[in-house]
N, C-alpha and C positions, 0 to 999 in steps of 0.2 A: 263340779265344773259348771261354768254359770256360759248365758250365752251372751258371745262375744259383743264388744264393743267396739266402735267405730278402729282401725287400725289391728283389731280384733285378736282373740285370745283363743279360742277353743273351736273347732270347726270339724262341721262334721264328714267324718270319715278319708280314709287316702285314697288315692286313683283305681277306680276300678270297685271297690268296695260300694258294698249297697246304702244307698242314701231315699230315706223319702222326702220327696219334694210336696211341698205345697202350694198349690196358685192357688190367690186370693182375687176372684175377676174383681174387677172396679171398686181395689178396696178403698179410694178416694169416699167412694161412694156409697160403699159400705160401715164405713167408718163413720161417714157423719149420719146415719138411720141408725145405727146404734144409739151413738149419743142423743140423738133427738127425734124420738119416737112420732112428733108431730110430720114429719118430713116423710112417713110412710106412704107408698100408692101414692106422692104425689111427683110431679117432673122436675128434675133438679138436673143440675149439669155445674162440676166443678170448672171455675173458670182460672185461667194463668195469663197474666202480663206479657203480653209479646209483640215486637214491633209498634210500638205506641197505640194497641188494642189488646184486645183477650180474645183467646182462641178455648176452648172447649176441653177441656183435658180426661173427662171423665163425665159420664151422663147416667142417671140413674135408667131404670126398665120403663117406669112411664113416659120417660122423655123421649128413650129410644125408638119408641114404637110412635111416637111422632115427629120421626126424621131427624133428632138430634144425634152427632154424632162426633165425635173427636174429631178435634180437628178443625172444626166450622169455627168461625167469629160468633163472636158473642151473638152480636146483629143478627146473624145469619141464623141463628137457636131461636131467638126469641120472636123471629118472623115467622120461621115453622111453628110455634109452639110460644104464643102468647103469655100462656100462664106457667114460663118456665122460671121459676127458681136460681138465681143466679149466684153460687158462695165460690168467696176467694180459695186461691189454692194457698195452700197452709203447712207444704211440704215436713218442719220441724212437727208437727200435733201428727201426721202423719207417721212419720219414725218412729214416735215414739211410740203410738199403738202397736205399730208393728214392732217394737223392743219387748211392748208389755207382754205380746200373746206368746214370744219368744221364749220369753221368761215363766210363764205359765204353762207351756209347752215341755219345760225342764222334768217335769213327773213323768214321762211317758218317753224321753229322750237325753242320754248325756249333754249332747252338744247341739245346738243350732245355729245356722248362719242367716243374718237377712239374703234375700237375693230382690233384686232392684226393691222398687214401691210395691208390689204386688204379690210378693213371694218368700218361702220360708225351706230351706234345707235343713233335714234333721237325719242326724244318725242314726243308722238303725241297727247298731251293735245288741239296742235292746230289748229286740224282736221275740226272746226267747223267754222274755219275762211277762208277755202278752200274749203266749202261745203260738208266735212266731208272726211271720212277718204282716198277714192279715190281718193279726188282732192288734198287732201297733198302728199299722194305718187305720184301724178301727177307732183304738184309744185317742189318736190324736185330730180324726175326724170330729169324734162328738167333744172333745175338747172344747173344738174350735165352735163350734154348734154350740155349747154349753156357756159359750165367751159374746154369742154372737155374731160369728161369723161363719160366713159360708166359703167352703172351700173344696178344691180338685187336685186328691192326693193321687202322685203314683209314687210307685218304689221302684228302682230299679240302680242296675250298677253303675253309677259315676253322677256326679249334680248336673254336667249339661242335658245326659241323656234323659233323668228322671225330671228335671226342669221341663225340656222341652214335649216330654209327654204329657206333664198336668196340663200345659199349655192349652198343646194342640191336640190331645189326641189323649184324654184321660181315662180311654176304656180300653183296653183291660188296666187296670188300677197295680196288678204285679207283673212284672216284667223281670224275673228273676234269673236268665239266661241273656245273653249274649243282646244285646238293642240296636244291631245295627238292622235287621228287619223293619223294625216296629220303626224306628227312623227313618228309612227309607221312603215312609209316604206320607212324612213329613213336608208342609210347606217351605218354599225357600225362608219367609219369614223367619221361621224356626232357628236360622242359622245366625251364630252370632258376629256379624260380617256388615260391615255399611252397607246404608243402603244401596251405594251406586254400584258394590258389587252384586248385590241381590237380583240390580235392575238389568244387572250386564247379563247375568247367567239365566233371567228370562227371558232376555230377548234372545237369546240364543236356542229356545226353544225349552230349556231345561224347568218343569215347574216344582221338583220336587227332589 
């Protein structure tokens, strides 16, 4: 079983069944330090076409710490942060990494699904061949680490629920009972809901 292709074929696990999630924070950003070792400790910030300007879509840790941040105009990066590094977004080179680590990830998981730009769900039916569910989120931690990338595994029963713990909330890493706790102190962000409901249900008080 190979992992799915756009329209997709194989995915991991049915409702309820345990899935480990993978978030990959700013694999924008990650992605291009792999590929180009010179771009290390230095301020980058992936930029994207929007409204007849570029908005910020991804900032590396140097940039961050000098006030760049999703979101901001280009202008508005490179005012904080003179010596900022400006690369186009390149969504297509992005998939595909995120295909390739997918597909490299296949040793350690039958099925994997992308989940958006920053994220990877993987079956964990083969938990047992790892010494259970700890030693699979182990195998496909240093995987990722062994590929180059850096990542926030949890396992838990269902993709939204494991998704939204690597997210937000990637400690305890097994979550093998029942997730509506551990989601409970969850940010509204977390919920997969527009934003203008997000905005309605805080201002109503509700933050979590």
């Amino acid at each position: 079983m190979t992992a799915p292709e756009p329209g997709g074929r194989a995915s991991p696990g049915a409702p309820g069944s345990l899935v480990a999630a993978l978030h990959l924070p700013r694999f924008l950003i990650q992605r291009r330090l792999r590929e180009d070792g010179r771009l290390a400790n230095r301020p980058v910030a992936v930029v994207r076409a929007q409204g007849g300007g570029e908005l910020v879509a991804a900032a590396s840790r140097a940039a961050l710490v000098q006030g760049v941040a999703p979101g901001q105009s280009a202008t508005a990066a490179k005012a904080l942060c003179p010596g900022l590094l400006l690369l186009p977004d390149d969504p297509g080179a992005d998939r595909r990494a995120l295909e390739a680590l997918a597909e490299a990830l296949l040793a350690a998981s039958p099925a994997l699904e992308l989940c958006g730009p920053e994220g990877l769900w993987a079956d964990a039916s083969s938990a047992p061949l790892f010494g259970g569910e700890g030693g699979l989120l182990k195998v496909l931690l240093d995987r990722c680490q062994a590929l180059g990338f850096r990542a926030q595994p949890v396992l838990a029963r269902g993709k939204f629920a494991a998704m939204a713990l690597a997210v937000h909330r990637p400690r305890p890493s097994l979550v093998l009972g029942p997730a509506r706790q551990a989601l409970a102190a969850l940010p509204l962000s977390a919920l997969p809901a527009p934003a203008e409901l997000a905005w309605a249900l805080s201002a109503m008080g509700l933050k979590t």
